[in-house]
C-alpha beads as a LAMMPS data file, in Angstrom:
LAMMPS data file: protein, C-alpha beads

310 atoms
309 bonds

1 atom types
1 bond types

-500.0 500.0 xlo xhi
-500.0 500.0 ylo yhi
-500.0 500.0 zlo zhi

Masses

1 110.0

Atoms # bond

1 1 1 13.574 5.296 30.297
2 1 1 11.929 8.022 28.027
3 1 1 8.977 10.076 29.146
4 1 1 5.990 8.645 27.744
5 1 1 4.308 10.804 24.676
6 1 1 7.494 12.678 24.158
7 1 1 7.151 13.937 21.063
8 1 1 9.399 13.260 18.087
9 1 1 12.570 15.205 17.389
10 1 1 12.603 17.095 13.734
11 1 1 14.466 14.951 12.220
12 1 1 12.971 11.908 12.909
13 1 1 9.345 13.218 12.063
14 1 1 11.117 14.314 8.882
15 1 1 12.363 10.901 8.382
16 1 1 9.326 9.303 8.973
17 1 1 7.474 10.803 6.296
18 1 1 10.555 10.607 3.812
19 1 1 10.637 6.822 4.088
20 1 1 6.659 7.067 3.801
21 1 1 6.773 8.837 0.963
22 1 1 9.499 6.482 -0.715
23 1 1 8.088 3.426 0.276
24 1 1 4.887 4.494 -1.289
25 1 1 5.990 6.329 -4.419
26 1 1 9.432 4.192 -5.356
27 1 1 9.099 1.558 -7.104
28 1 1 11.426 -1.385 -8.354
29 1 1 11.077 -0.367 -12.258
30 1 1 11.979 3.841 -11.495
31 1 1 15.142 1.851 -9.270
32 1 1 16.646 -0.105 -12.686
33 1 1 16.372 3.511 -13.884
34 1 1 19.386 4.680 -11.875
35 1 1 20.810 1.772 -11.979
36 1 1 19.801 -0.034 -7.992
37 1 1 18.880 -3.357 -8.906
38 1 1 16.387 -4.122 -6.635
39 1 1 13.559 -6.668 -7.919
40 1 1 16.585 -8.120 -10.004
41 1 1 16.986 -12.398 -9.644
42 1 1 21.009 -11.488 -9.211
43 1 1 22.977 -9.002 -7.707
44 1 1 24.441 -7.555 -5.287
45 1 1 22.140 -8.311 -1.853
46 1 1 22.542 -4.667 -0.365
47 1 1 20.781 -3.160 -3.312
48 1 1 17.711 -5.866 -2.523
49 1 1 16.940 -3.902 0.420
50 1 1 14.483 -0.802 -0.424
51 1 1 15.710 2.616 0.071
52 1 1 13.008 3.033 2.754
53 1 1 14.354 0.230 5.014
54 1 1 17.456 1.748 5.004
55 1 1 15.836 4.842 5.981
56 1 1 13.656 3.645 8.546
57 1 1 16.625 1.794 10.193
58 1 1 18.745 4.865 10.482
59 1 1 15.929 7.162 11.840
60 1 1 15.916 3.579 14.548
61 1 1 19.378 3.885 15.292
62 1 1 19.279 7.770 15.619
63 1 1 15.963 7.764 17.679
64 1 1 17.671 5.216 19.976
65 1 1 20.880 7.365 20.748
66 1 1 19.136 10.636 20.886
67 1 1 17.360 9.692 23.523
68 1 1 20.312 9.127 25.750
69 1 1 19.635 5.459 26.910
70 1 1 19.372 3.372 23.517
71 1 1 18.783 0.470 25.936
72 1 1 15.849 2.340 27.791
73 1 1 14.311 3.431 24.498
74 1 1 14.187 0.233 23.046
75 1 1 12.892 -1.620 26.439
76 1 1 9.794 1.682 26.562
77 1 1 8.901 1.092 23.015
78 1 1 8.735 -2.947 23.316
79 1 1 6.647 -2.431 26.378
80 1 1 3.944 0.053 24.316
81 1 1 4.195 -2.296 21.125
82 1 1 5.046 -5.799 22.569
83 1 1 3.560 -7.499 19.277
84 1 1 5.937 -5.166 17.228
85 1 1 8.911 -5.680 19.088
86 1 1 8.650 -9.672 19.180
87 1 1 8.232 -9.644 15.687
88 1 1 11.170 -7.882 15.727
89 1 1 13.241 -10.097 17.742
90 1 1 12.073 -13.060 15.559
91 1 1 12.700 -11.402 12.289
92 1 1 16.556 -10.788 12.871
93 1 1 16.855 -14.130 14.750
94 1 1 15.925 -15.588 11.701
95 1 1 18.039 -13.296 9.492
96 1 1 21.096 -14.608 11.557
97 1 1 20.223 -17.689 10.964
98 1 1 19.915 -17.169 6.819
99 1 1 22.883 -15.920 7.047
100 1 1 24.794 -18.408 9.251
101 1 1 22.859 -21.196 6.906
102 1 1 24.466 -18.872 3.224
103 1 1 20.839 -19.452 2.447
104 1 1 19.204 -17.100 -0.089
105 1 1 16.663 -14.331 1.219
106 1 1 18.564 -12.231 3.700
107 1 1 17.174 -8.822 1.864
108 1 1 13.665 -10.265 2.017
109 1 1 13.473 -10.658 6.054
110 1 1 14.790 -6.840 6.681
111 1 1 12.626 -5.531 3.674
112 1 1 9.308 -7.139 4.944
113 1 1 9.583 -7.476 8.639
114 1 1 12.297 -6.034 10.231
115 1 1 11.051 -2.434 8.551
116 1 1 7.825 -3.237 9.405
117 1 1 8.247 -3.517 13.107
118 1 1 10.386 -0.666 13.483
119 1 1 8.645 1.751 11.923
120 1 1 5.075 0.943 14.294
121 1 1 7.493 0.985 17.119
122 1 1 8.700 4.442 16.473
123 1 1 5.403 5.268 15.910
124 1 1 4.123 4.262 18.909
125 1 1 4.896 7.342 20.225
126 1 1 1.930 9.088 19.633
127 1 1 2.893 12.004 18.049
128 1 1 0.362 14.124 16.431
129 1 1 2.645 16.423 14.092
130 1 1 3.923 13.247 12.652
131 1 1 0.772 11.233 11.742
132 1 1 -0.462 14.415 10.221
133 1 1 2.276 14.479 7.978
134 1 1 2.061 10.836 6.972
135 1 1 -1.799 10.628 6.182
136 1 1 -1.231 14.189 3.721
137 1 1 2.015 12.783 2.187
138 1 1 -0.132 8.893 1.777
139 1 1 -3.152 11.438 0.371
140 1 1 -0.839 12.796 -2.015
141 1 1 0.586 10.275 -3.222
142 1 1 -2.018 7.848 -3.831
143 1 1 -3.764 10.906 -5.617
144 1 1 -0.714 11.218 -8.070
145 1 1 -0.820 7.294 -8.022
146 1 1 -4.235 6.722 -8.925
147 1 1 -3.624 9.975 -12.153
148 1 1 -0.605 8.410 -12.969
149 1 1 -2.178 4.617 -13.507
150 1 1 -5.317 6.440 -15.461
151 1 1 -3.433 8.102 -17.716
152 1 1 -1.489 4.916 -19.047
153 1 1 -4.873 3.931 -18.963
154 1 1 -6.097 5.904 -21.301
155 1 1 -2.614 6.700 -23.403
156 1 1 -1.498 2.463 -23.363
157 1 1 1.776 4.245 -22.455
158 1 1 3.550 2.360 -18.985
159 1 1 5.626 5.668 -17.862
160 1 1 7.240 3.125 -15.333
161 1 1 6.800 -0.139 -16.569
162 1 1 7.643 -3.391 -14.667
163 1 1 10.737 -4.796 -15.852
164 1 1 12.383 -8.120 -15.227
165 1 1 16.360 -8.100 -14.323
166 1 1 15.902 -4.524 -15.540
167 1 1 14.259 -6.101 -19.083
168 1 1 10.996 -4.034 -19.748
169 1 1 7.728 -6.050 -19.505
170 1 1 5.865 -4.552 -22.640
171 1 1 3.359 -7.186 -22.659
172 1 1 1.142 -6.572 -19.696
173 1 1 -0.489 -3.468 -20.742
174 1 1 -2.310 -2.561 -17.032
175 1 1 -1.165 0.352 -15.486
176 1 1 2.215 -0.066 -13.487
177 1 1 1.930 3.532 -11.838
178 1 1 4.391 4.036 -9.195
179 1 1 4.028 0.804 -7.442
180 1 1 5.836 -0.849 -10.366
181 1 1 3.031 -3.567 -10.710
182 1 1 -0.733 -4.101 -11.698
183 1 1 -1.754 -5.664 -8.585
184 1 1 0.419 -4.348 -6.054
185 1 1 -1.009 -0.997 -6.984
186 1 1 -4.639 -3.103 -6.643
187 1 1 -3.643 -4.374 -3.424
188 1 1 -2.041 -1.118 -1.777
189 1 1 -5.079 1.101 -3.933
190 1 1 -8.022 -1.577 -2.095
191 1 1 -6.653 -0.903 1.296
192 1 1 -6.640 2.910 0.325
193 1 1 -10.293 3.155 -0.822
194 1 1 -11.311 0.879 2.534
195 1 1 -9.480 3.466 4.900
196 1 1 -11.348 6.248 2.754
197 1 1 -14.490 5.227 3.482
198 1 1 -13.897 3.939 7.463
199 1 1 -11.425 6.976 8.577
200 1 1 -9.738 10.250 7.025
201 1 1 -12.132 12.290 8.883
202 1 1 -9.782 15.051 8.591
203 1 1 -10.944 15.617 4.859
204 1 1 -14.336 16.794 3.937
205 1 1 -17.261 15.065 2.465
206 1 1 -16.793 15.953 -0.814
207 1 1 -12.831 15.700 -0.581
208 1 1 -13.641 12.032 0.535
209 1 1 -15.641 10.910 -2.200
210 1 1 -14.167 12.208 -5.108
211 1 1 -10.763 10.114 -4.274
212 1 1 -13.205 6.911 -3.499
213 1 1 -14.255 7.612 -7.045
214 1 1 -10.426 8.359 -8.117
215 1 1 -9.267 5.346 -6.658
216 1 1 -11.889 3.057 -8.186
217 1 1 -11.897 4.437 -11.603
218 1 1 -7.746 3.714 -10.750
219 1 1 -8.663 -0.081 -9.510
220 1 1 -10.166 -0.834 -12.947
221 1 1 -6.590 0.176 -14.727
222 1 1 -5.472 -2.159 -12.543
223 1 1 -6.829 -4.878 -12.974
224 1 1 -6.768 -6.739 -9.920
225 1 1 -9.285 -8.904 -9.672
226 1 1 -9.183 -10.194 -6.455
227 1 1 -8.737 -6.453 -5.197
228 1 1 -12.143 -5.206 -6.806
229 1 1 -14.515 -8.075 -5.421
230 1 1 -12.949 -6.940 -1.649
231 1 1 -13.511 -3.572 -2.127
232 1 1 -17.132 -3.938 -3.667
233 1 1 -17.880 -6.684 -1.034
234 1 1 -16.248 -5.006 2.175
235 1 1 -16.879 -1.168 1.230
236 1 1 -20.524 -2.121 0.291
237 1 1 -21.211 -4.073 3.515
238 1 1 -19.821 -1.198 5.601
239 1 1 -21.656 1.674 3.546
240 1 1 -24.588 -0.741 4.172
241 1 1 -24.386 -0.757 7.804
242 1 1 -23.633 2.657 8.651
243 1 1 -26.725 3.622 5.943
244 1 1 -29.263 1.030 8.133
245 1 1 -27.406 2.691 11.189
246 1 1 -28.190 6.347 10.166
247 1 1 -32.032 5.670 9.291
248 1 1 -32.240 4.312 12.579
249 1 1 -31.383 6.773 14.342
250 1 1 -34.400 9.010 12.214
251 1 1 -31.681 12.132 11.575
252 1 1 -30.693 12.218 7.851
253 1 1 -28.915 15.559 6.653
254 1 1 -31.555 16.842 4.262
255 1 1 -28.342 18.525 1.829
256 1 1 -26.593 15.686 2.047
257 1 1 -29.822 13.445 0.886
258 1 1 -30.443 16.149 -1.655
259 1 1 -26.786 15.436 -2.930
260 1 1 -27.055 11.809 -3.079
261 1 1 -30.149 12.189 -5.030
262 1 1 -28.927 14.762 -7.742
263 1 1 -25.332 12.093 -7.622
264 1 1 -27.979 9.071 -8.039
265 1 1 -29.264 10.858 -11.202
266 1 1 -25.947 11.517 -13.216
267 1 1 -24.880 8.236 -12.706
268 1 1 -26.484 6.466 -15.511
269 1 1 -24.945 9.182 -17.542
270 1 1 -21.120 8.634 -16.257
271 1 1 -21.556 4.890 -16.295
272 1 1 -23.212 5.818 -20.096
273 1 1 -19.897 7.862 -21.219
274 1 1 -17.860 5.793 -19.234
275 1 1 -19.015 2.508 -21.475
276 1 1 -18.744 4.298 -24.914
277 1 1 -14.749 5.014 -23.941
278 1 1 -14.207 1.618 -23.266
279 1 1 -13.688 2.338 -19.781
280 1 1 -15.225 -1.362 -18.488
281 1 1 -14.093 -3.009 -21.349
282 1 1 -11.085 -3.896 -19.507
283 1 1 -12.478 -4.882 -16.816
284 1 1 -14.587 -7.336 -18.216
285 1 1 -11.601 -8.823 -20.352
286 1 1 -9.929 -9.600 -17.099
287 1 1 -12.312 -11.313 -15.482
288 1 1 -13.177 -13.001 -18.861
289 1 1 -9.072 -13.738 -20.500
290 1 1 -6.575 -13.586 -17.565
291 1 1 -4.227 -14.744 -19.956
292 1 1 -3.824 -18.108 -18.130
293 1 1 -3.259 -16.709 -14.602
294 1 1 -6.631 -17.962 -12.844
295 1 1 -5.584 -21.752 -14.406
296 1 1 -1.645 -21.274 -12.896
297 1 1 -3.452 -21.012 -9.660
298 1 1 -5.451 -24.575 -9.983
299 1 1 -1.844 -26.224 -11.320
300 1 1 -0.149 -25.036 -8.303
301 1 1 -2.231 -26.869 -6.264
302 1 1 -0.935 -30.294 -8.296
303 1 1 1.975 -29.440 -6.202
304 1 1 0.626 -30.690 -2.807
305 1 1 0.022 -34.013 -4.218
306 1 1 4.216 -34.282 -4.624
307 1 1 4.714 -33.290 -0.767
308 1 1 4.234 -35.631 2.032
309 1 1 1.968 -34.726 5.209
310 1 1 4.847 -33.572 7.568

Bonds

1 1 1 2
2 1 2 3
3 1 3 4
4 1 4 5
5 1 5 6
6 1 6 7
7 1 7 8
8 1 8 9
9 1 9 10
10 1 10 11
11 1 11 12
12 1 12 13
13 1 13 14
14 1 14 15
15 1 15 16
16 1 16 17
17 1 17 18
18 1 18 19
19 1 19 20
20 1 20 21
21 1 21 22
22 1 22 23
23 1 23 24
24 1 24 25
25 1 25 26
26 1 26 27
27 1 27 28
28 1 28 29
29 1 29 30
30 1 30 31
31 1 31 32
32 1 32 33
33 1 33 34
34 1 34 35
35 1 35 36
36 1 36 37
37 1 37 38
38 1 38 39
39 1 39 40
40 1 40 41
41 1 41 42
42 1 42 43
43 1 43 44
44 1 44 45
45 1 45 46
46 1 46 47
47 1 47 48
48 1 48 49
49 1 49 50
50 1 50 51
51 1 51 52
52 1 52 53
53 1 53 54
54 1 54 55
55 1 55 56
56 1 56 57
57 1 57 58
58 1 58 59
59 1 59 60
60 1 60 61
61 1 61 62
62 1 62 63
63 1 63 64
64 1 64 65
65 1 65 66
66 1 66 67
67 1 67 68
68 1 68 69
69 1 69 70
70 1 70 71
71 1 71 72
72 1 72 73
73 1 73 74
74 1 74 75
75 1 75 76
76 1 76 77
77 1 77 78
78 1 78 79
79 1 79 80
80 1 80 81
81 1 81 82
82 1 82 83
83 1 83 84
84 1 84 85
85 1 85 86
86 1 86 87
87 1 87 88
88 1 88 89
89 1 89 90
90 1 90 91
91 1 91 92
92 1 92 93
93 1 93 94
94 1 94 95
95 1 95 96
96 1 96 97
97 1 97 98
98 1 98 99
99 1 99 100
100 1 100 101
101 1 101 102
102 1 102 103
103 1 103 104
104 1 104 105
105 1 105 106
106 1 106 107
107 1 107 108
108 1 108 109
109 1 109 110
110 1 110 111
111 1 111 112
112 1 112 113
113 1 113 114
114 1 114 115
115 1 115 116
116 1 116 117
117 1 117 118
118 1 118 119
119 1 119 120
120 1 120 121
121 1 121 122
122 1 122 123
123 1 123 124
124 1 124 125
125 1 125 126
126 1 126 127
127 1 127 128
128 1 128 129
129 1 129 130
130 1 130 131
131 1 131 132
132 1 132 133
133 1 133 134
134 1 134 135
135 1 135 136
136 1 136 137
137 1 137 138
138 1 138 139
139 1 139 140
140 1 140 141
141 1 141 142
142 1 142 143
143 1 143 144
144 1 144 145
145 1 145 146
146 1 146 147
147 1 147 148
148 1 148 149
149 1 149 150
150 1 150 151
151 1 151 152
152 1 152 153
153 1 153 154
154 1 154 155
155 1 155 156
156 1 156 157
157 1 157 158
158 1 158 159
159 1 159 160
160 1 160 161
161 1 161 162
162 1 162 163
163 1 163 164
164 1 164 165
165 1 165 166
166 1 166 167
167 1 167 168
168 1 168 169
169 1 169 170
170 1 170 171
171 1 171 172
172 1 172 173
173 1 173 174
174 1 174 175
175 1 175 176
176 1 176 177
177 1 177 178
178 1 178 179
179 1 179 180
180 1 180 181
181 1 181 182
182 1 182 183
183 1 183 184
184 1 184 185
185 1 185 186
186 1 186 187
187 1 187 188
188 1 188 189
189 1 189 190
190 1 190 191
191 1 191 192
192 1 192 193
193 1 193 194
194 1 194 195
195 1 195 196
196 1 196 197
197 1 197 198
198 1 198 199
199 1 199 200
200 1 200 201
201 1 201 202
202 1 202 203
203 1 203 204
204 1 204 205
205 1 205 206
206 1 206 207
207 1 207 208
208 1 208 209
209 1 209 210
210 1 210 211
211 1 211 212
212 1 212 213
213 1 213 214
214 1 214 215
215 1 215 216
216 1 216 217
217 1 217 218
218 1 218 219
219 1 219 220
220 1 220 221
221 1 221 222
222 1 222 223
223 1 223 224
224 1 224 225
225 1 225 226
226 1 226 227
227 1 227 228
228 1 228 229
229 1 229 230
230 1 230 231
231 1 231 232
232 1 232 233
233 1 233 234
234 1 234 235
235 1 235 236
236 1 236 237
237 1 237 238
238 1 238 239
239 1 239 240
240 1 240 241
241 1 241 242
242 1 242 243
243 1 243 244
244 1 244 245
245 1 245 246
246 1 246 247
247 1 247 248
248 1 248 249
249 1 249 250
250 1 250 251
251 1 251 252
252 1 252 253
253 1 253 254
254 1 254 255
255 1 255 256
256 1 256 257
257 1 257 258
258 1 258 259
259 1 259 260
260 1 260 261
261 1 261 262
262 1 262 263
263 1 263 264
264 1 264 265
265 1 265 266
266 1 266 267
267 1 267 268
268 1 268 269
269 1 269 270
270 1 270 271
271 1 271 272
272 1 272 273
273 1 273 274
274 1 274 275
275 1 275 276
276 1 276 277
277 1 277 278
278 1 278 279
279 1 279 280
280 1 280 281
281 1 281 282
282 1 282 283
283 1 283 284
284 1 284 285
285 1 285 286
286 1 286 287
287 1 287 288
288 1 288 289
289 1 289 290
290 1 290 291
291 1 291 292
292 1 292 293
293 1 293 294
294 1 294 295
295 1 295 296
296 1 296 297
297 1 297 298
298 1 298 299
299 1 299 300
300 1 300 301
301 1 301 302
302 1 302 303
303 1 303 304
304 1 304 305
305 1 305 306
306 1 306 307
307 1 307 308
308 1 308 309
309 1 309 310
């Protein structure tokens, strides 16, 4: 078996971050661009799988025989990440079995669990270089993220639009960004500002709060609805508790307090200019015209009353 904490080979840390940085950054809409029909309803089922899966399954299959016992390799990892590795197992039992049935959704099983599990298996190694290089290349591209969906924002120009089966959706003016859609970018973006505040302590202070305040200002382009009320409700109870926690202990950084009091006095004035460019605007029109989505959700619960108990 391998030597526990034996770090990563260059090409596989180089892999890692590749796939990161694709998985993150491509989206379905820049795909139709060169012509992978990803998000498409038809097509051809290899180009449903994102280029990152693919990636992260070679780098697998590499890992494994560059080891020199694939069967060892695979047997260490399972043991350090037994969650990983039986959701592993499960995920291509079933894809056999979607297969073997000609049922629809074989892309969909490697795409959203089978990648999944490999990649926190590989990364179960513990290697320092690599994680490095996967929170700067997540940093960076949120940060170019977060720009991106601002300045469709503020231009009503979607660089990368959402399409469907490659057809442009020009309606839905919310930033797409490089996620490809409004609320996965919410989603991904309210898991991004939640890390922010709990971890990252490898940035500074002031590095740390100016992209909270980039990727809030980005939330409201969003326009995920759902995604602001968790990040307002989970972000404020944790500031909350680690505030109570620090006047406890009777220790308060006098510069800091002196910055939160001079930050505590321009904010009337950003929220001020921030109002007269329309900036919350949009976020109240989503919470006030969803353009039907809120009532789709109450219909689809009319469904249950059409499906028996078992």
């Amino acid at each position: 078996a391998p030597r526990a904490g034996t770090s990563l080979d260059a090409l596989t840390r180089f892999g890692l971050i590749a796939a990161v940085a694709v998985l993150f950054g491509i989206s379905g809409g820049m795909l139709w661009l060169v012509g992978y029909n990803y998000d498409g309803l038809f097509g051809n089922p290899a180009t449903k799988i994102h280029p990152s899966t693919y990636l992260i399954v070679l780098l697998f299959a590499w890992r494994s025989c560059a080891s020199g016992n694939p069967v060892g390799y695979i047997v260490h990892l399972a043991d350090r990440r037994p969650a990983s590795a039986l959701m592993a197992a499960i995920s291509i039992v079933l894809l056999f079995v979607v297969i073997a049935r000609q049922r629809p959704g074989m892309a969909g099983m490697i795409d959203t669990f089978v990648a999944a599990a490999l990649l926190v298996l590989m990364l179960s190694e513990d290697d320092e270089r690599t994680f490095a290089g996967l929170q700067t290349v997540v940093h960076v591209v949120m940060t170019a993220n977060a720009l991106l969906a601002l300045f469709e924002f503020a231009t009503k120009t979607l660089i990368f639009p959402y399409r469907l089966d490659g057809v442009a959706f020009t309606t839905d003016l919310r930033s797409s960004a490089l996620q490809g859609h409004p609320l996965a970018n919410a989603m991904v973006t309210s898991i991004y500002v939640l890390a922010l505040l709990s971890g990252a302590r490898s940035l500074s202070t002031p590095v740390r709060i100016g992209l909270i305040g980039l990727q809030c200002a980005a939330l409201v382009a969003f326009g995920g609805r759902s995604a602001m009320v968790m990040t307002i409700v989970l972000g404020g109870c944790y500031l909350l508790s680690k505030g109570i926690s620090k006047l406890r202990r009777g220790r308060v950084n006098l510069l800091g307090a002196a910055l939160g009091f001079m930050l505590a006095a321009l904010l009337p004035v950003v929220i001020i200019v921030a109002a007269y460019y329309g900036f919350f605007d949009a976020l109240l029109e989503r919470f006030v015209s969803d353009s039907g989505s809120a009532n789709a959700r109450v219909e689809m619960f009319e469904l249950f009353k059409h499906l028996e108990l078992r």
